[in-house]
C-alpha positions in Angstrom: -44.2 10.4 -49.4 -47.2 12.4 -47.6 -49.4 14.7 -49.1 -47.4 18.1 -48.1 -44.8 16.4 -50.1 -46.6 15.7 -52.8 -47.9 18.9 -53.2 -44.5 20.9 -52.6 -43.5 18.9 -55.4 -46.4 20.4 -57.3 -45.5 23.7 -56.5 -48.6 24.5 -55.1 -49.0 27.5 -52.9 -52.8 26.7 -52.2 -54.1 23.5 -51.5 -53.5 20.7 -53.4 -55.7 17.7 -54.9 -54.1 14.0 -55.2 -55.1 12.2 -58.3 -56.4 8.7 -57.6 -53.0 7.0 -58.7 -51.2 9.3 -56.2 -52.9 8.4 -53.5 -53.0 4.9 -54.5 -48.9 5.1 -54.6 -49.1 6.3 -50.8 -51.7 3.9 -49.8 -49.3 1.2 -51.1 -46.5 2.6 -49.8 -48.0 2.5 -46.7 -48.9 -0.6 -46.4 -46.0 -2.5 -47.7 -43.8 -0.2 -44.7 -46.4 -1.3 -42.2 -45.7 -5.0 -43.5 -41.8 -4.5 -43.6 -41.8 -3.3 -39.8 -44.0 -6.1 -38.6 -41.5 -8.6 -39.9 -39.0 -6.8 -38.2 -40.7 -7.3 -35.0 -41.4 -11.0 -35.7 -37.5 -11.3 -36.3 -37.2 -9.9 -32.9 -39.5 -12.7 -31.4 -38.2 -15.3 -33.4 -34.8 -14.7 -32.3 -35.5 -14.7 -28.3 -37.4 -18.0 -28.8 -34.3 -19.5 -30.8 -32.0 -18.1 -28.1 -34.0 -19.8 -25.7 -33.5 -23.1 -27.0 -29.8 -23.2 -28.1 -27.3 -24.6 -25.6 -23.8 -23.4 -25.1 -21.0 -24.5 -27.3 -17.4 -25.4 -25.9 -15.2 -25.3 -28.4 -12.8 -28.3 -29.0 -9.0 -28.4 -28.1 -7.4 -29.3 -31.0 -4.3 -31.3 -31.7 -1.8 -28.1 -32.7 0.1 -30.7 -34.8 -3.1 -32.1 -36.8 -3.6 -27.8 -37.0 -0.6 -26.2 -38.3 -0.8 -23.6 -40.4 1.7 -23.0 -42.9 1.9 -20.7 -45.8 3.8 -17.7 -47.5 4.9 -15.5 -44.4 2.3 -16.9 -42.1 2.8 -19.9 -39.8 0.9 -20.4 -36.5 -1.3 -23.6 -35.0 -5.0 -23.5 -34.5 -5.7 -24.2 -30.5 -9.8 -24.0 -30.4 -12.0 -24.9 -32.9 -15.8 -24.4 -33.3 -16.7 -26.3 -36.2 -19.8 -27.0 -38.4 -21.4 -29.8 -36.9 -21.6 -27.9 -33.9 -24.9 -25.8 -33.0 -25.5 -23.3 -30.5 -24.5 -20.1 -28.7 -20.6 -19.1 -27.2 -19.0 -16.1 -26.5 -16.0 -15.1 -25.3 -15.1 -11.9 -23.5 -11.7 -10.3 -23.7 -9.3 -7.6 -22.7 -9.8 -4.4 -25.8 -6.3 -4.1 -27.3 -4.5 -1.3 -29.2 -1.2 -0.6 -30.6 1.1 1.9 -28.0 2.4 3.8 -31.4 -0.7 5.6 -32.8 1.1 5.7 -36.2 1.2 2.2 -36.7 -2.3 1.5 -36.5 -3.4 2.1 -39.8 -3.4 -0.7 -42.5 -1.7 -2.8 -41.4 -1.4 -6.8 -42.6 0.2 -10.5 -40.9 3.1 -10.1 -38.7 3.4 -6.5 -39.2 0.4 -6.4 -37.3 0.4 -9.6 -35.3 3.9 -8.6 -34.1 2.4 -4.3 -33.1 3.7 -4.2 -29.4 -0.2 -3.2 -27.8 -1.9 -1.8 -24.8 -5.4 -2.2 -23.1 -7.9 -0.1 -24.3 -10.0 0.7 -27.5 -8.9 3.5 -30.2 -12.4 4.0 -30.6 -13.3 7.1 -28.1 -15.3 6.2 -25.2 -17.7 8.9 -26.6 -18.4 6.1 -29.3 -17.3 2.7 -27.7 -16.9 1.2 -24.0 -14.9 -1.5 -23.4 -17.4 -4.1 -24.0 -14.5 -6.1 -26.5 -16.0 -9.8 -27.2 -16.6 -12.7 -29.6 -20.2 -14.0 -30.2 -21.5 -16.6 -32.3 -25.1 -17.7 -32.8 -26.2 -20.5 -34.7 -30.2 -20.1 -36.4 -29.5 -16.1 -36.6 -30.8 -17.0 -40.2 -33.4 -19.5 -41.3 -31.6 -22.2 -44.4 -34.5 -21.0 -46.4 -33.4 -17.4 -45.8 -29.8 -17.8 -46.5 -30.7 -20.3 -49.5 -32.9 -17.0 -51.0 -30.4 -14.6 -50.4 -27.9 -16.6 -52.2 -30.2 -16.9 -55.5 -31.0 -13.4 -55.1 -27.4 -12.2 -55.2 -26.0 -14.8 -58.1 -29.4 -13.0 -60.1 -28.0 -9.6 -59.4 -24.3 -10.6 -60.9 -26.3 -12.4 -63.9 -28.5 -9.4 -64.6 -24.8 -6.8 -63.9 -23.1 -9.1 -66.3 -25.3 -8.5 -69.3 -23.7 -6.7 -71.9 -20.3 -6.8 -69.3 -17.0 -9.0 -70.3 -16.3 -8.8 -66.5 -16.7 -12.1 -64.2 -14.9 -11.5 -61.4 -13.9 -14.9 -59.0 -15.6 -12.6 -55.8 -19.0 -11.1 -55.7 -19.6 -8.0 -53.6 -22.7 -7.0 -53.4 -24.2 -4.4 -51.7 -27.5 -2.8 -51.0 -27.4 -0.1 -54.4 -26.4 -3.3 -56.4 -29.3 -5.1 -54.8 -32.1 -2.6 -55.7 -30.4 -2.2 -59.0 -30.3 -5.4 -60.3 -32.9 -7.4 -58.0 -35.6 -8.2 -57.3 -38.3 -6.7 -55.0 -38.4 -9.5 -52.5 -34.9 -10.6 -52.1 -34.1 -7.0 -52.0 -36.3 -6.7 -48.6 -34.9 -10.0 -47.2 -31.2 -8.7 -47.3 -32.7 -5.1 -45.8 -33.8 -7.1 -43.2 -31.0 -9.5 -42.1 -28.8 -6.2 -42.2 -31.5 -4.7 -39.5 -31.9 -8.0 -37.5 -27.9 -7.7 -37.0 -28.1 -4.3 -36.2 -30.9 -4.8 -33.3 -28.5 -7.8 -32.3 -25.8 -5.9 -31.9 -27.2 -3.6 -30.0 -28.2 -6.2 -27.4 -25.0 -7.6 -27.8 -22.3 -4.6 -26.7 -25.4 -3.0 -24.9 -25.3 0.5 -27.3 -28.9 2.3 -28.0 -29.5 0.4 -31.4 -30.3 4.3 -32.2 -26.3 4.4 -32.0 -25.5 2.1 -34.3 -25.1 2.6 -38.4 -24.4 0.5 -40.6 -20.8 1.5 -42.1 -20.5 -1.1 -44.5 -22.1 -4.3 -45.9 -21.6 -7.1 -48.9 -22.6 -10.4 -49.8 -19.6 -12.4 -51.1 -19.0 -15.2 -52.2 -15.1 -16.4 -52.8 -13.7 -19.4 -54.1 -10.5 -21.0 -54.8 -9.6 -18.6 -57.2 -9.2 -16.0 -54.2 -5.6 -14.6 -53.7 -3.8 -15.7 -51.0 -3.2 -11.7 -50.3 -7.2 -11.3 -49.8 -6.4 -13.8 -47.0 -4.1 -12.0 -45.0 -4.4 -11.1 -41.1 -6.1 -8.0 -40.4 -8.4 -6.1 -38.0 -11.3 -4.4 -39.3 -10.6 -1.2 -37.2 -7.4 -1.0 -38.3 -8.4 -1.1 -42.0 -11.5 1.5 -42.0 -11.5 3.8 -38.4 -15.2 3.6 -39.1 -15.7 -0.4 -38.5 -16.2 -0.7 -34.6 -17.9 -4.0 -34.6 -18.0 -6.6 -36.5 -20.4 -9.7 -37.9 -20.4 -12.5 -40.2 -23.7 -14.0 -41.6 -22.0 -17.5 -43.4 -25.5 -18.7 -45.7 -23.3 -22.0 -46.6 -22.2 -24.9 -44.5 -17.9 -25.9 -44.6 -17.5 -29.2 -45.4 -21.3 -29.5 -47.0 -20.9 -26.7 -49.7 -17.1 -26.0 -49.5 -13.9 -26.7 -48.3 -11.5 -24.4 -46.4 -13.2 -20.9 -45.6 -12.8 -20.9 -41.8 -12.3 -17.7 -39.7 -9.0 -17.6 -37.5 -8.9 -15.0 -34.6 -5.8 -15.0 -32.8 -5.8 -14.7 -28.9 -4.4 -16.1 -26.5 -5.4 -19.3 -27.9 -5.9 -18.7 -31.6 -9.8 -19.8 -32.6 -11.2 -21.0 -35.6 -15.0 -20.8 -36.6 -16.5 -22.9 -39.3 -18.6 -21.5 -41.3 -22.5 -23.1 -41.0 -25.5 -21.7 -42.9 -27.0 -19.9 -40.8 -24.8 -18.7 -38.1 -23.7 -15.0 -37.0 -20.4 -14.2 -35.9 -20.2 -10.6 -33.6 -17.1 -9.2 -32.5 -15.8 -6.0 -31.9 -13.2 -4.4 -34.3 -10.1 -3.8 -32.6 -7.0 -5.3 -32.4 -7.9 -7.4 -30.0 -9.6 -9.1 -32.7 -7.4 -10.0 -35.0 -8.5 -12.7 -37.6 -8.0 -13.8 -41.2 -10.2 -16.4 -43.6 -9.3 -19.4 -44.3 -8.5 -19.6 -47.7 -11.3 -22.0 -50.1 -10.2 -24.9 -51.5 -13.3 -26.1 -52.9 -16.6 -24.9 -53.8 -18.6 -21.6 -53.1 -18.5 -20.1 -49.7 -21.1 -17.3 -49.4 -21.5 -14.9 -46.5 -22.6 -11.7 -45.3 -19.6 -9.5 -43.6 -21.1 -5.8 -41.8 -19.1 -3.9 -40.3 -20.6 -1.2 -37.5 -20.2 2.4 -36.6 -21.1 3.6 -32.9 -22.3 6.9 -33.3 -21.2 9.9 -30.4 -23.4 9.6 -27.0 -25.6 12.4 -26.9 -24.4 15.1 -24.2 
């Protein structure tokens, strides 16, 4: 607030006086924005000095017999893998795909997507999106200590939403509003902050304005082994909401340390598999050139952060 606000709010035509707890409200407010923005420019820094220091990854060629995947109207055989014990950077660029019938794009799941006859190109307008289509992965994007805080914040926010509730649902979502709602000041800030570390990531990343980019949608989750297999199914994010143009994956829990199972599948040429590792960021853009799925969980908690990005219109 400023003090033309204040005294709008007032209704006064003249000039206006602020009482010592007003001004003290701005003062705070102030500071506490000045403080917020200078540990978004740390993040910055931080990050180029952990990029600095993390080699490449090559993922390993796997065994497709030891990786067959087999389940209710899916089968297919893992050919790269990038697993947790692994630390680093990779990425991977790749031709932008999209299905040749425009009304066939929409919502669709598994082979009835996997199996869309597709051309090169985005559906994404160039206004919005070049054809910058890629998979990144960084490992550090988030301190443990971070990820750990996060992860106490959000199981606070589904104890405090719970009260008075007979709802426990096996999968937390939990946005922003529930954040500010039910938590507290300080992990409230902390998830505000990852969610603008990924944005200024992304912008270096596809090389858009970081003015450009929005964030379209956002959620802490955690899933376990209670998960339907439906929830599980192949997808692509631009396929399910024409709004997500890119894509990332904060994971604040380590596979085979915290949980088993949980791995992200995205079928290429060669179909790739990530394991999750606290930590680590996953960027890719939307289309159906990414196509992926989760690993079902077979054991445990896996918690993560899914965003999903919208490239606003160039400006003429």
């Amino acid at each position: 607030s400023t003090n033309v606000e204040i005294c709008n709010m007032q209704l006064s035509s003249t000039s206006c006086e602020l009482s010592e707890q007003q001004q003290q409200v701005i003062d705070d407010s102030k500071t506490e924005y000045e403080e917020f923005q200078a540990t978004v420019n740390s993040d910055i820094g931080r990050r180029s000095e952990t990029l600095s220091t993390l080699k490449e990854i090559n993922p390993s060629v796997v065994n497709s017999e030891e990786r067959q995947i087999v389940e209710k109207g899916l089968s297919y055989t893992v050919d790269l893998l990038i697993d947790s014990q692994q630390n680093g950077q990779w990425r991977t660029n790749i031709s932008c795909q999209r299905p040749i019938d425009v009304s066939k794009r929409r919502k669709r799941y598994n082979n009835k997507i996997a199996g869309l006859k597709m051309e090169p190109g985005r559906h994404c307008p160039p206004s919005r999106c070049d054809d910058n289509c890629l998979v990144s992965l960084e490992d550090n994007f988030a301190t443990q200590e971070e990820c750990q805080q996060l992860i106490a914040h959000s199981l606070h926010v589904m104890s405090e939403e719970r009260k008075g509730s007979s709802k426990d649902n096996h999968k937390s979502m939990i946005d922003l509003a529930r954040s500010a709602q039910y938590g507290e000041k300080e992990g409230h800030k902390l998830f505000f902050r990852l969610l603008e570390r990924v944005r200024q990531t992304a912008s270096i990343v596809f090389a858009i304005p970081v003015h450009r980019l929005r964030i379209a949608s956002h959620f802490v989750s955690m899933i376990d082994n209670t998960r339907p297999l439906k929830d599980s199914a192949i997808h692509g994010d631009e396929s399910s909401f024409s709004t997500f143009h890119y894509s990332a994956i904060i994971w604040l829990n380590t596979q085979n340390t915290d949980f088993q199972g949980g791995a992200v599948s995205f079928f290429h040429n060669d179909t790739i598999q990530i394991q999750p590792k606290v930590g680590r960021l996953a960027l890719f853009s939307s289309g159906w050139e990414n196509l992926h799925r989760v690993e079902p969980v077979t054991e445990g908690q896996r918690w993560s952060v899914p965003i999903f990005i919208q490239a606003l219109p160039k400006k003429e």
